[in-house]
N, C-alpha and C positions, 0 to 999 in steps of 0.2 A: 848438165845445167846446174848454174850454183844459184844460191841466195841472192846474190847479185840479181844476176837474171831472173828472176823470179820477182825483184823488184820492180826492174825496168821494165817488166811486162805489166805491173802492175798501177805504176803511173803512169805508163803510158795509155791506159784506158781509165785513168781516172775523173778526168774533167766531165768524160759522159758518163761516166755512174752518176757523181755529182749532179749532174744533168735532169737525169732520172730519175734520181731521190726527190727532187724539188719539182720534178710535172708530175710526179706520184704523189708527191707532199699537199699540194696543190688542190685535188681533187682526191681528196679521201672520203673513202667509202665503209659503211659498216656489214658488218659479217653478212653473208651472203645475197648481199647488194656488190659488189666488188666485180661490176660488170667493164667499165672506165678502165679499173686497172687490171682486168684480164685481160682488154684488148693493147694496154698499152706493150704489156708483157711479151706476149701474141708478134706485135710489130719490131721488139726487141729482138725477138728467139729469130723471124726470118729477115730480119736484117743481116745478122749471124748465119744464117745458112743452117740453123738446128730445128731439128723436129720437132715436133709437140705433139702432144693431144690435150684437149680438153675436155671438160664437163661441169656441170653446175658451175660455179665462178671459180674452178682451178686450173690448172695448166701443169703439166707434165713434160718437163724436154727430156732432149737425149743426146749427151753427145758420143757420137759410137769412136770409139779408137781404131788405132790401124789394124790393131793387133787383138788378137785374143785375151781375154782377161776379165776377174772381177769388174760388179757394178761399185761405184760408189754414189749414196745418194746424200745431196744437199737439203734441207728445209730454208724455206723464205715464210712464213707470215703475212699477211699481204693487208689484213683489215683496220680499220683507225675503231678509234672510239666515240661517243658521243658527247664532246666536250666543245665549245666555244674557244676558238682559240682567239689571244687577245690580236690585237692593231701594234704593227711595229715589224713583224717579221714580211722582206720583199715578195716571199713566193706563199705569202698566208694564205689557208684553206678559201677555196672558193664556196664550197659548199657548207653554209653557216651552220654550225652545231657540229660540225662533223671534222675535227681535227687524232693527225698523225701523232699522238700523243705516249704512243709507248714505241716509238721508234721502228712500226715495220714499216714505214716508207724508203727507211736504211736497210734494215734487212734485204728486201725486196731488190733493192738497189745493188748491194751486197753481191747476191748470188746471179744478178746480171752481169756483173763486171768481170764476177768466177768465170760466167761460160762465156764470155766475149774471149779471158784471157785462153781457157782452157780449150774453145774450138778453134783455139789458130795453133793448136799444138796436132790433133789429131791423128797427124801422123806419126806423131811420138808415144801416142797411149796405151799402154797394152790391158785394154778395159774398155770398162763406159762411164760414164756421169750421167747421174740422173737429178733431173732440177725439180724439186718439190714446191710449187709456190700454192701455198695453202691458205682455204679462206676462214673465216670467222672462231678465230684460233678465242679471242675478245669473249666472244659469246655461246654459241651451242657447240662449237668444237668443229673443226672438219677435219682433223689427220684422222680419225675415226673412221671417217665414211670414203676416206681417200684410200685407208687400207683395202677396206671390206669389197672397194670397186676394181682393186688389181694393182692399185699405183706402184707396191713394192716388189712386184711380177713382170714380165717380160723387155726386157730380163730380170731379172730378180735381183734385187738389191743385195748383196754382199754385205756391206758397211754403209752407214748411215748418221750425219752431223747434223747438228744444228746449233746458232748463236743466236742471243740479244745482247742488244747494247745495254750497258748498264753507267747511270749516272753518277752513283756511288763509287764510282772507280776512274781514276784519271785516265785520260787518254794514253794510248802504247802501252795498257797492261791488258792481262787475259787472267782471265780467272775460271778454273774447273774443281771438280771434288773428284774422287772415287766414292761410287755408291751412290744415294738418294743427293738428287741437287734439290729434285720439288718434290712436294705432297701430292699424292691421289687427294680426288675433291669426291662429295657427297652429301649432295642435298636431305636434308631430312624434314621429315613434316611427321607430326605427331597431334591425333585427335584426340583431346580430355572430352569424352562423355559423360556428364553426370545423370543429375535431377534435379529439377527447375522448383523452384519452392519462393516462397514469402520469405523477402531479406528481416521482416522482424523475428520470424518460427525460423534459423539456419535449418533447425532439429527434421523441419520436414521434407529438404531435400539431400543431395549429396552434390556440394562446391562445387564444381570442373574448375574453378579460379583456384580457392586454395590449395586443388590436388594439382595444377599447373604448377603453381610457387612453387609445392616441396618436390614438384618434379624434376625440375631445372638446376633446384641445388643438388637434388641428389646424383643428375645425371654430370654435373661436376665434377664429383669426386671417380667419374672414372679414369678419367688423365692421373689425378693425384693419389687414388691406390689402388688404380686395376693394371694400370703400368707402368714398368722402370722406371724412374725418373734419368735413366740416360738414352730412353726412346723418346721418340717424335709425336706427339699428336694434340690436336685441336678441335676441341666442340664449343663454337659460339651459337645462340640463338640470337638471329635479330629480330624476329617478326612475332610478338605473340597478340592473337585477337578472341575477341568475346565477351559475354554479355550485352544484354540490351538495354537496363534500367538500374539503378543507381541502388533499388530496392527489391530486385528480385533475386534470388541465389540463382548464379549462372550455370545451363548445361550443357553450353561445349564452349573448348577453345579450342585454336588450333594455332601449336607451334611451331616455327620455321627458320631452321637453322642450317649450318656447314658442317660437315666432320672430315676434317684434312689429318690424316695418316702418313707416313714416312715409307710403309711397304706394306705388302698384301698381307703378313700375317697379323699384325699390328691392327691393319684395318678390319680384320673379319673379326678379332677380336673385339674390336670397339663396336661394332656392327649387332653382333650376339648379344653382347653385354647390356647393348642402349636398351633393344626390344626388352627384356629380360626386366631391366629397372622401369624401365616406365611402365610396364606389364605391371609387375611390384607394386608398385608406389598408386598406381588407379586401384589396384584389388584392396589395398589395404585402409582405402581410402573411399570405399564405395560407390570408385566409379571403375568406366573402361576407359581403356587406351589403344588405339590404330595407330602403326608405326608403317610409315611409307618411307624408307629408302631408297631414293634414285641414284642412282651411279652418274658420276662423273668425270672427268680424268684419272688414269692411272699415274701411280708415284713415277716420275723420270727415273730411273737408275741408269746411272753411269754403268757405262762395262768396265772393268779394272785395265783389261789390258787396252783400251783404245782413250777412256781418259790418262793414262799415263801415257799413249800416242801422243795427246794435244799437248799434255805437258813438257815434250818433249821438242815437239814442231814449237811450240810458244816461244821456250826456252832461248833455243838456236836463233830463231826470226827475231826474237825481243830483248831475249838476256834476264838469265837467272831473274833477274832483281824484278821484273816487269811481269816474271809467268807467278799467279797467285793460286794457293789453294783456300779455298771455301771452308769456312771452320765446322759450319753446320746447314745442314739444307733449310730450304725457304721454305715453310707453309704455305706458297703460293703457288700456283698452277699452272702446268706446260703441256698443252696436249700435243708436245712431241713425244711423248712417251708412246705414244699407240706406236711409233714409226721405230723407236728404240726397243719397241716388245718383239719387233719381227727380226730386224738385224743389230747385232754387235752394233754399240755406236758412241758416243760421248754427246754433249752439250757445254757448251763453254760459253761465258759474258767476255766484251770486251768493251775496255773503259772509253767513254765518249767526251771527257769534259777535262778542260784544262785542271791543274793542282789548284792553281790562284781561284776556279769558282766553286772551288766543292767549300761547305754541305751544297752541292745545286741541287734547282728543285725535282720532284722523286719522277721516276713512272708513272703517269694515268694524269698528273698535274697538269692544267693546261701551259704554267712557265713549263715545261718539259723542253730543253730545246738541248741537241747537239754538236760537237767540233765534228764535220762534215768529213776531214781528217779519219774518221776512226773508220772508213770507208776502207783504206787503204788498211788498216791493219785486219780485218775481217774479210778483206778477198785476196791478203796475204794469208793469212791460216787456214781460208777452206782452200785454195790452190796447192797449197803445203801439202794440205794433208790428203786431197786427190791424185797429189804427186807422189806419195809415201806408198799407195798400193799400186799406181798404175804407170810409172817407171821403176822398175826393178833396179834398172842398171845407172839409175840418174844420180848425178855428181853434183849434190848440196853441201855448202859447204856454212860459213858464219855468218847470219846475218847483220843486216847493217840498219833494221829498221827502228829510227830514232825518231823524235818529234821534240 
């Protein structure tokens, strides 16, 4: 099989990916509501003749090869966000408030068009594909709980991908890093307990406001000298509440922030350290501090040797000039990482928007819109690269994939 053919199989199930993108588009759903488009998925997978299982709002397919051999697994994303999208676009959101705004209606689309191409090959696979269509990625996370229920088990996933489209990049590029693409997330909440007193006598309590202030600068300076300034991390507070009266000295507030890290030793460190100062900073300031840490996504890390795979499959399928590397990872959040902590895997963007519309507008925007085009180059590269462990003997040759 050469690049060629890997094309022609690829537009020739294009027009119903397209299809599908836009009855997904259509009728988006938020995280663990994504009942609509599990059944639409559902209707997909045995139209195709592939198996499934489900649970809670996900779906699991399988496509089994003829032959013996490694799993490779796919991720799709499947939920929207809660944005209003505007009047203008044919196939706009039916469900008012609730638009496809970071593009997993493509995604979703994507990894439909993969196993349409890849179960009419079947008898050429020496493996499996497995289809991860995961919900509420937007909100509480589900590749977490998709792990924990077996999704990357029977068979057992071998290798493991996933893409978003990205608008900051023209259509017919790809872009990967080696190492950290996203940040591990971490919610934090932090209780200033003081002593309530008469705002004229401060003398006769102890602030939780003012030990708030110096808490937030101080817990500041752990990015800028608890670590390298050529590692990765982020402590924002958005939320701080407390007091009642304009004239009493306040005794409690409660503070509520993010802490996005690059890699787990990074993070443990920021973790120790946060308790530690805000501990500090209340004792010396005669109040207490309660430090509640919640876990949230782990940092994505690319594996070396399967990001330099994409780079490789991109390259061929795109041309030098079109495969990008990431100069630095995003402080923002992918909980495919839980699915990249089990098996070897990569994650890769690939560009959605014409040259002539960039800067276009960002992710989560409700202008958010996509060249429906980059469909084709993202069920070119997971096919590629399904093809890269599950034909051995297969005959790829230069791609011709232009736009």
């Amino acid at each position: 099989m050469t690049d060629k053919d890997l094309f022609d199989r690829v537009d020739a199930v294009y027009d119903w990916a397209v299809a599908m993108r836009r009855r997904i588009h259509e009728k988006p759903e938020l995280g663990e509501r994504e009942f609509e488009t599990q059944k639409t998925i559902c209707a997909a997978l045995d139209e195709m003749g592939v198996e499934y299982t489900t649970e809670s709002t996900w779906v699991i397919g399988l496509i089994r090869g003829a032959y013996p051999g490694p799993t490779v697994g796919f991720r799709a994303d499947i939920d929207a966000l809660p944005v209003t999208e505007p009047m203008g676009c044919p196939f706009r959101s039916k469900n008012e408030g609730v638009m496809h705004a970071c593009g997993h209606d493509a995604h979703t689309a994507i990894l439909l068009g993969t196993a349409r191409v890849l179960a009419g090959m079947r008898e050429q696979l020496h493996g499996n594909v497995k289809l991860l269509f995961q919900p509420a990625e937007e909100s509480v996370g589900g590749a977490e709980r998709m792990v924990k229920a077996g999704a990357m088990e029977n068979p057992h996933v071998d290798y493991v991908y996933g893409l978003h489209v990205m608008p900051r990049l023209p259509l017919g590029t790809v872009e990967t890093r080696t190492g950290t693409l996203n940040a591990s997330t971490d919610r934090i909440e932090i209780t200033v307990r003081g002593v309530s007193g008469h705002g004229a006598y401060p003398e006769s309590g102890a602030d939780a406001i003012v030990c708030a202030a110096q808490m937030v600068t101080a817990l500041q300076t752990l990015v800028s000298r608890n670590l390298s300034p050529l590692s990765s991390a982020v402590l924002s507070f958005g939320v701080i509440e407390g007091g009642k009266a304009p004239n009493i000295i306040c005794d409690r507030v409660k503070l509520t922030g993010t802490l996005r890290t690059a890699n787990a030793e990074i993070r443990a460190m920021m973790k120790r350290r946060l308790a530690e100062v805000a501990q500090g900073v209340a004792s010396a300031m005669g109040c207490q501090a309660e430090v509640d840490i919640q876990s949230g996504y782990n940092a994505l890390v690319n594996d070396a040797t399967e990001a330099a795979r994409v780079r490789r499959v991109g390259a061929r399928l795109f041309g030098d000039k079109n495969m990008l590397e990431k100069a630095e990872p995003s402080m923002g959040a992918e909980d495919f990482s839980f699915f990249n902590d089990v098996a070897p895997g990569a994650f890769y963007h690939i560009g959605c928007v014409l040259p002539e519309e960039m800067p276009a507008p960002a992710l989560h925007s409700d202008q958010f819109h996509l060249d429906e085009r980059c469909l084709k180059v993202g069920m070119a590269m997971h096919t590629a690269m399904a093809l890269e462990h599950l034909c051995p003997n297969g005959e790829l040759g230069m791609g011709n994939g232009e736009f």
